[in-house]
C-alpha positions as CSV (number, residue, x, y, z in Angstrom):
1,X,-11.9,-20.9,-16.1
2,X,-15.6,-20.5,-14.3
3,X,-17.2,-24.1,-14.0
4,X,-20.0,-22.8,-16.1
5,X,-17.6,-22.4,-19.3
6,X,-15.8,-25.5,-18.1
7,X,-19.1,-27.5,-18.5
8,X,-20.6,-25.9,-21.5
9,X,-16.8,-26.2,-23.5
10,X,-16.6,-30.0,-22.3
11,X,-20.3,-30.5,-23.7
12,X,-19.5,-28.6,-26.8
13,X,-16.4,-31.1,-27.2
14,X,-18.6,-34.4,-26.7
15,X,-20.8,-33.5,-29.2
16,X,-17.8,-33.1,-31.4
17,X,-16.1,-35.8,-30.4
18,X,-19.6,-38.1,-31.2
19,X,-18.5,-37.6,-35.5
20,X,-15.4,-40.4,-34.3
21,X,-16.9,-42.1,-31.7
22,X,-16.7,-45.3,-32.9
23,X,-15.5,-49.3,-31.6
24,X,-11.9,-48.4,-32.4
25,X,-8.7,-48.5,-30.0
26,X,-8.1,-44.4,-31.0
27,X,-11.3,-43.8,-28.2
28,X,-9.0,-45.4,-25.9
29,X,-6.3,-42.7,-26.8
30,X,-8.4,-39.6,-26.3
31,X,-8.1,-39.7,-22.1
32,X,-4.1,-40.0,-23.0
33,X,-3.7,-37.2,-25.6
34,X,-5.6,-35.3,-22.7
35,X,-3.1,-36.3,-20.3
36,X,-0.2,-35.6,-22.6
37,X,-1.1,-32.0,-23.4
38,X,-2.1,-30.9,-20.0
39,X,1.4,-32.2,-19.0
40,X,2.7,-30.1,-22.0
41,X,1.1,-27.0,-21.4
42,X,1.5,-27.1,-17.3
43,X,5.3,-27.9,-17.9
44,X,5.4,-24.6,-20.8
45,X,3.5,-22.5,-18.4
46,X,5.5,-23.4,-15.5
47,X,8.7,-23.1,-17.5
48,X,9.9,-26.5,-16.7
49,X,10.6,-29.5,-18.4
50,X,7.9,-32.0,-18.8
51,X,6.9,-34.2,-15.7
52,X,8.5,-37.9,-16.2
53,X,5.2,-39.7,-15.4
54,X,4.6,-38.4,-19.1
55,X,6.9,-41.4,-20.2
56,X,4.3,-44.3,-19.1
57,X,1.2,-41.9,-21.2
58,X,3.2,-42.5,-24.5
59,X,4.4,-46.1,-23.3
60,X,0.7,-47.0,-23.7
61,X,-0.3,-44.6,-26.3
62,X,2.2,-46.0,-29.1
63,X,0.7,-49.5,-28.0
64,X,-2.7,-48.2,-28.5
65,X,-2.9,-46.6,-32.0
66,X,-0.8,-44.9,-34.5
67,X,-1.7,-41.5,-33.7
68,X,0.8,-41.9,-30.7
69,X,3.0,-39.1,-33.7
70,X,0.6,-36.3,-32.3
71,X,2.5,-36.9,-28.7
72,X,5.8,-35.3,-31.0
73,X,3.7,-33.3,-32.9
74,X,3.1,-31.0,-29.9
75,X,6.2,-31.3,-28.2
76,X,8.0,-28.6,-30.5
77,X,5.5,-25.6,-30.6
78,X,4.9,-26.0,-26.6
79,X,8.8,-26.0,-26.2
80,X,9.2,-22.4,-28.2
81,X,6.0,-21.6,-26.1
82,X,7.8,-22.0,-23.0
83,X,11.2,-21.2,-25.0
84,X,9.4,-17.5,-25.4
85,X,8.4,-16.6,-21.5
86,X,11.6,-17.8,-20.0
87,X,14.7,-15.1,-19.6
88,X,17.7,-15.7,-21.6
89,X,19.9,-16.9,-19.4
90,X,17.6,-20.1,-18.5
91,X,16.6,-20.7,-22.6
92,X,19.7,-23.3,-22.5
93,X,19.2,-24.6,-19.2
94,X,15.2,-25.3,-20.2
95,X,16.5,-26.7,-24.0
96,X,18.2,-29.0,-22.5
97,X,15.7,-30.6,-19.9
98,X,13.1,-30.3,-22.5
99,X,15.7,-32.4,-25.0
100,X,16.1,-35.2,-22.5
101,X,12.6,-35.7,-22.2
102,X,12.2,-35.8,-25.8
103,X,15.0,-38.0,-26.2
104,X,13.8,-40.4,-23.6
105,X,10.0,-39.9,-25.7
106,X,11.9,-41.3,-28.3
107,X,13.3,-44.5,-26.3
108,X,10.3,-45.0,-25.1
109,X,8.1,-44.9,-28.3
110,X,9.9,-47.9,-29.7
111,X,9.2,-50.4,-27.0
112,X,6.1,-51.7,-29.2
113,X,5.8,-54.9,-30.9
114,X,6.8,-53.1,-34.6
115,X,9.3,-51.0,-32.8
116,X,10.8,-48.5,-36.2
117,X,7.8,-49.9,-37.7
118,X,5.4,-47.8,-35.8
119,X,6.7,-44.7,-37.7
120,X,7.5,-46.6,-41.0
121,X,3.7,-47.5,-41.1
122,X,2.8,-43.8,-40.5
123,X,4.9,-42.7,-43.6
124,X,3.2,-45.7,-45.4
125,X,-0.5,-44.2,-44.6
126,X,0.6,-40.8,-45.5
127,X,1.4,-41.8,-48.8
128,X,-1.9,-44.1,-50.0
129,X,-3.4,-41.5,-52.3
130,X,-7.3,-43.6,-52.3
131,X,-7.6,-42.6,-48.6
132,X,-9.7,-39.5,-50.3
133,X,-12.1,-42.4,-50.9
134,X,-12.7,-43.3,-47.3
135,X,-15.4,-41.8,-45.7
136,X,-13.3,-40.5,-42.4
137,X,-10.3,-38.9,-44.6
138,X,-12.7,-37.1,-46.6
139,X,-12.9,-32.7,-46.2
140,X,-16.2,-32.2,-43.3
141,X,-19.3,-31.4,-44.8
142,X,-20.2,-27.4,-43.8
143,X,-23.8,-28.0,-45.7
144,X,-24.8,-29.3,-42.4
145,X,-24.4,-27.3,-38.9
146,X,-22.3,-29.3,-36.3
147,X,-20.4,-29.1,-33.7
148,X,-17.6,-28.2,-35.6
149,X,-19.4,-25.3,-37.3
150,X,-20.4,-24.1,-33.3
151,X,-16.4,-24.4,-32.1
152,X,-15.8,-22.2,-35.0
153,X,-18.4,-19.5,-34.1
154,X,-17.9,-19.9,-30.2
155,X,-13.8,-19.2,-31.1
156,X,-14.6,-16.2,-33.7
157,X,-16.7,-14.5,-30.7
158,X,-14.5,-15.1,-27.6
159,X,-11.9,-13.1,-30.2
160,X,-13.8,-10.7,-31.3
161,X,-14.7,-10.1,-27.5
162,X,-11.2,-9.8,-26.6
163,X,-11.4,-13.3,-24.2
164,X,-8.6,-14.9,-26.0
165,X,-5.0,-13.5,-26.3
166,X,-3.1,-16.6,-27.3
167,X,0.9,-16.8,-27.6
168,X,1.6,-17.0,-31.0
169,X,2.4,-20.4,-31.0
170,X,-1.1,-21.7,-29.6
171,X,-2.3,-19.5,-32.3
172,X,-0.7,-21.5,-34.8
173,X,-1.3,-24.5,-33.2
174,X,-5.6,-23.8,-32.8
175,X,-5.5,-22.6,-36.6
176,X,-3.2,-25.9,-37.5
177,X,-5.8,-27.8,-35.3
178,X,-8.9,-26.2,-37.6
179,X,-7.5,-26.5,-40.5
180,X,-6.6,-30.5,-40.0
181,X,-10.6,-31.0,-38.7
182,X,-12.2,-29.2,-42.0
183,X,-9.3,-31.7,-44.2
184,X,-10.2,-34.7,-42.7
185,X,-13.7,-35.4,-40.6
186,X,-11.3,-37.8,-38.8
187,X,-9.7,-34.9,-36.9
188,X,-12.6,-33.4,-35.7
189,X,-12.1,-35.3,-32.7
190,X,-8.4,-34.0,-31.6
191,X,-9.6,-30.3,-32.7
192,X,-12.4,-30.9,-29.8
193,X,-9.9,-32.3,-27.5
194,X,-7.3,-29.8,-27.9
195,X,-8.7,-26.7,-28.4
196,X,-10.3,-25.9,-25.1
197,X,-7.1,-26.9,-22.9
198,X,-5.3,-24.5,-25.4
199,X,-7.6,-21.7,-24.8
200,X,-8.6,-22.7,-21.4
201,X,-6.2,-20.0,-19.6
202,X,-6.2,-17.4,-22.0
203,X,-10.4,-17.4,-21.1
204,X,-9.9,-17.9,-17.7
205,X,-7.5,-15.0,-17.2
206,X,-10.0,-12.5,-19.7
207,X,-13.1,-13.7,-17.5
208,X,-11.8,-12.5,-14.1
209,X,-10.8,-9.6,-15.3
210,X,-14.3,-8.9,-17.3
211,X,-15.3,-9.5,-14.1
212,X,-12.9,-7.3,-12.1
213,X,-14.3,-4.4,-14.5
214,X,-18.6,-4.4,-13.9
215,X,-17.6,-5.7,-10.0
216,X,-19.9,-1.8,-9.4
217,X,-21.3,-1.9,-12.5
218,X,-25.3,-2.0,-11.7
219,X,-26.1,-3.5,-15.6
220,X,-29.4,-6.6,-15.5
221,X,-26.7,-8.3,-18.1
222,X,-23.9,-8.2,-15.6
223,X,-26.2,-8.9,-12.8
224,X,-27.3,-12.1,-14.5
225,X,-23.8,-13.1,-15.5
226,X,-22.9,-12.9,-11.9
227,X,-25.7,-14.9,-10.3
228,X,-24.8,-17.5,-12.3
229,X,-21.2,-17.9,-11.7
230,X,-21.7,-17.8,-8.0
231,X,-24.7,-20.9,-8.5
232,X,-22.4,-22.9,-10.8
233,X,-19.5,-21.9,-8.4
234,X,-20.9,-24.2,-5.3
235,X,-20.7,-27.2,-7.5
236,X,-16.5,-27.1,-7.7
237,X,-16.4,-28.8,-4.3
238,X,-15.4,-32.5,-5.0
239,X,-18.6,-34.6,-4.5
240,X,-19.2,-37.0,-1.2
241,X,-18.6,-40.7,-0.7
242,X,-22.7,-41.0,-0.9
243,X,-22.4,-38.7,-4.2
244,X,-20.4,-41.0,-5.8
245,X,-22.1,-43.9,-4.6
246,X,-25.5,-42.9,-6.0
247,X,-23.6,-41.9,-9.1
248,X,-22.2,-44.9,-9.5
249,X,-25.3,-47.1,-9.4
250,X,-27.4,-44.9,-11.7
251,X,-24.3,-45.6,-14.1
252,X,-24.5,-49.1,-13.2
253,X,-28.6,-49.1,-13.5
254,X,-28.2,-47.3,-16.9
255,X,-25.9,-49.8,-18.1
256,X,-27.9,-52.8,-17.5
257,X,-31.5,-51.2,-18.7
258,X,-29.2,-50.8,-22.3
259,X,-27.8,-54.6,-22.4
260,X,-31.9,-55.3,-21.5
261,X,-33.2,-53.7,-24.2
262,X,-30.6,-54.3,-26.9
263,X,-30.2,-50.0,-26.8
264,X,-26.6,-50.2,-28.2
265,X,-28.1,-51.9,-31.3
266,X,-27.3,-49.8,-34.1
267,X,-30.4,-48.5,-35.7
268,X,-31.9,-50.5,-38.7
269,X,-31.8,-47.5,-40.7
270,X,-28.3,-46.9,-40.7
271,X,-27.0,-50.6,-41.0
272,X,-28.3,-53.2,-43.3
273,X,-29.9,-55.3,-40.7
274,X,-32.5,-57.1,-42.7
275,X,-30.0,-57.7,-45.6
276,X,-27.3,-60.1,-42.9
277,X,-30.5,-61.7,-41.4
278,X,-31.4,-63.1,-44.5
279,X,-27.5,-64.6,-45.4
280,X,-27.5,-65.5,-42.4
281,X,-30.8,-67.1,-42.7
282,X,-30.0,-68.5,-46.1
283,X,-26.6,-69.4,-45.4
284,X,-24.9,-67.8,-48.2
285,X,-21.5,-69.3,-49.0
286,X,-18.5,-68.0,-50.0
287,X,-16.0,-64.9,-49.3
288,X,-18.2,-61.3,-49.3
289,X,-17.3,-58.2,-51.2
290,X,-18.4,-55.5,-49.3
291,X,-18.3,-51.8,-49.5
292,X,-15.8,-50.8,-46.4
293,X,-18.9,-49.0,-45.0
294,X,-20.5,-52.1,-44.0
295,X,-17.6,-54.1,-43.1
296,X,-17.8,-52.8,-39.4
297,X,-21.4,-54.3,-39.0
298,X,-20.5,-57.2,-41.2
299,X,-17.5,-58.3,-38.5
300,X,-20.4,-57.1,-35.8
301,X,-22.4,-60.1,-37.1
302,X,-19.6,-62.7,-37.4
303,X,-19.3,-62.8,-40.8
304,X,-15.4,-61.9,-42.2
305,X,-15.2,-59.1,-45.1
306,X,-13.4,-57.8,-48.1
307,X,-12.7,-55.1,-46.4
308,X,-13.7,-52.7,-43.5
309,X,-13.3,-48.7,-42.8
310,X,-9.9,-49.3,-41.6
311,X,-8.0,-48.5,-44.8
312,X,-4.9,-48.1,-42.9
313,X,-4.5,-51.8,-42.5
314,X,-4.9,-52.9,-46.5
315,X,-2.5,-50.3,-48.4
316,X,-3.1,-48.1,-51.0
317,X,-2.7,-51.0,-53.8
318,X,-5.7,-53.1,-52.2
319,X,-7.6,-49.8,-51.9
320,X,-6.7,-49.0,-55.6
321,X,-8.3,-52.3,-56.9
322,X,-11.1,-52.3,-55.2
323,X,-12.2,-48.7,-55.7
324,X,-11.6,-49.8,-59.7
325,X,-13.9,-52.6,-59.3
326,X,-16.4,-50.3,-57.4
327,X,-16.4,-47.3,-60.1
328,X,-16.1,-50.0,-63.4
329,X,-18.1,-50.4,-65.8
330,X,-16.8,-53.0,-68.0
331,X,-18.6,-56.3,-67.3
332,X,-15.5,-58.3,-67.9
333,X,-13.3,-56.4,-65.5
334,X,-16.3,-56.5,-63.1
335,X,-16.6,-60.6,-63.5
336,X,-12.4,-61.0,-63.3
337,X,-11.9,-59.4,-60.1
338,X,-14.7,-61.0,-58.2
339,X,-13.9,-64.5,-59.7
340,X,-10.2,-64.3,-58.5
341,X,-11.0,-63.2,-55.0
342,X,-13.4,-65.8,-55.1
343,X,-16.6,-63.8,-54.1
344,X,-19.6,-66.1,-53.3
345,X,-21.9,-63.2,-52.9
346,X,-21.9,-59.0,-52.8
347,X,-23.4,-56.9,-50.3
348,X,-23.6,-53.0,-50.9
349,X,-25.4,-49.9,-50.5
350,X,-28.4,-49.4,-53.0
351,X,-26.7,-46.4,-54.7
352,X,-23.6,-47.7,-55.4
353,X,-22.3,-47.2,-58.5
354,X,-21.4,-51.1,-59.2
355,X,-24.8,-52.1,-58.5
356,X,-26.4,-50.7,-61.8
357,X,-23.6,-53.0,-63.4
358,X,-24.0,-56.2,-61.8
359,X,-28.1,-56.4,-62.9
360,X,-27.0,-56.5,-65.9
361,X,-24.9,-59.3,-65.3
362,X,-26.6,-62.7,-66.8
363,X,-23.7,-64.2,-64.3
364,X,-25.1,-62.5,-61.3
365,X,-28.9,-62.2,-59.6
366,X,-30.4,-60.2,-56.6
367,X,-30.9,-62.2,-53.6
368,X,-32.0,-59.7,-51.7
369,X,-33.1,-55.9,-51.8
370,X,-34.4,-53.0,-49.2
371,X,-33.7,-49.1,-49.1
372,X,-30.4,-49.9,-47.4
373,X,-28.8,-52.8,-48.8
374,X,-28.7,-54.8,-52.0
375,X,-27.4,-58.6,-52.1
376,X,-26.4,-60.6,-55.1
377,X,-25.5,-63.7,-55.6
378,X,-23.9,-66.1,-58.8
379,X,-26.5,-66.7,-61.0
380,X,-25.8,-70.8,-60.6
381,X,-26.3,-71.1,-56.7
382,X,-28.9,-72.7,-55.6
């Protein structure tokens, strides 16, 4: 693929990936589910098995996150991929090399501290029903153009173009890919990291022959096309020792200027600052209930919550009772469940539905209010 598409496909996929970006291990898995499919694909392309250096990528993948069930997810279709080019008389000699490695995948998977667990856990998340509550699980907004919306039109005109002519399987898999990102926002991140190395070859091979074709054509459109390539083009030579070292303090310099200035704060807009500074300030006592969209900031600030935006972790009878408690509207019901988790004081966004209920409360009295947050506490605490 011409540099230029490489760069302006990688950008395309950072802005996707930003929707997930977040203080979670599954960032540190994106550089290995990149790892893992270009060892896929190079293996299915070069009708081969799969390089053994793969092992170690899903080693420290299944320690890292959950998702590690992608890795087996795309063995299979990149197997009939390479299953389809091959002749005949090597399809069993490939099924088998392609078995041992998925075999020793396998092995390898269950050297984590849950072992069978890892996949027991995945079958357990699969079947909590409330995860349509959760903010990340929930279908992607198309109201508002992102860079999911852009990946869709960028694919719909490189088809309509005739620069991609997928196997049938990497058609399946793209569509499978799209179809998991508009389900769950969560997955808009692997659609932007898989996509473009599925595609990537299929472009590259459609380019040069585009090319190949207005090569005497004397077109301003081609002409322009053309320039360009060959000015992107000089910048595919690997970069200097000096290069890198300049990079490398600007990175450094960056860095620093941003711990300075507090830059990775989150904005005050977004995160109910001014509510924690004044528990913190007034020392509230007592557990918190929290909506899970605040917990992440909450455990920022050092305080421990009901609950954070990792709904894997509490189950789909935790999540049950506390969405209840969250949509009720019976005082008593209300009053039961934060006396026997022992809440000392609630934090939640000004819209939420419980809110309007505990005003009413005589048991229960605001301790603080803005645009982002509202805070109350028991009526008795001084």
């Amino acid at each position: 693929m011409p540099p230029i598409y490489a760069l302006g496909l990688t950008a395309l996929s950072y802005l996707a990936l930003l929707t997930h970006l977040l203080a979670r291990p599954h960032v540190l898995t994106w550089p290995l589910i990149v790892l893992w499919t270009i060892g896929l694909l190079n293996a299915a392309e070069q009708r081969r098995a799969p390089a053994w250096w793969l092992l170690p990528v899903m080693l420290l993948w299944v320690n890292l996150h959950g998702g590690f069930i992608l890795g087996f997810a795309l063995l299979g279709p990149l197997f009939l991929n390479a299953l389809s080019v091959v002749p005949p008389t090597d399809q069993a000699r490939l099924a088998k090399a392609w078995g041992q490695f998925a075999v020793m995948v396998g092995l390898v998977s269950l050297l984590n501290p849950a072992g069978w667990g890892a996949y027991e856990f995945l079958f357990h998340l699969m079947g909590n029903a409330h995860l349509q509550y959760v903010s990340e699980w929930r279908p992607t907004d198309l109201t508002r153009f992102g860079a999911l919306e852009v990946w869709i039109y960028v694919l719909l005109g490189m088809g309509l173009l005739g620069m991609l002519r997928l196997p049938v399987v990497q058609v399946m898999l793209v569509l499978g890919l799209l179809y998991q990102a508009l389900a769950h926002v969560r997955y808009v991140s692997i659609f932007a990291l898989l996509v473009p190395l599925l595609i990537a070859r299929s472009f590259g091979q459609s380019y040069t022959l585009w090319q190949q074709s207005i090569a005497h054509t004397d077109r301003p459109g081609h002409r322009m096309a053309s320039r360009l390539d060959a000015w992107v083009e000089q910048f595919k030579r690997p970069a200097g020792w000096l290069l890198w070292l300049v990079g490398s303090l600007l990175l450094a310099a960056v860095a620093n200027l941003c711990a300075v200035k507090d830059a990775n704060r989150p904005a005050a807009d977004t995160v109910p600052q001014a509510a924690v500074d004044a528990v913190l300030s007034a020392a509230l006592s007592g557990p918190v209930f929290n909506h899970d969209g605040t917990g992440g900031y909450l455990v920022m600030r050092g305080i421990p919550v009901y609950r954070d935006g990792r709904a894997d972790l509490y189950g789909a009878e935790f999540m049950r009772r506390q969405s209840e408690l969250l949509d009720s509207k019976d005082p008593k019901f209300i009053q039961r469940s934060l006396s026997e988790a022992e809440v000392g004081w609630v934090i939640l966004p000004s819209k939420a539905n419980l809110v309007s209920q505990l005003r009413l409360m005589p048991g229960w009295q605001i301790f603080f209010e803005d645009a982002n947050a509202i805070i109350f506490k028991p009526a008795n605490m001084k």
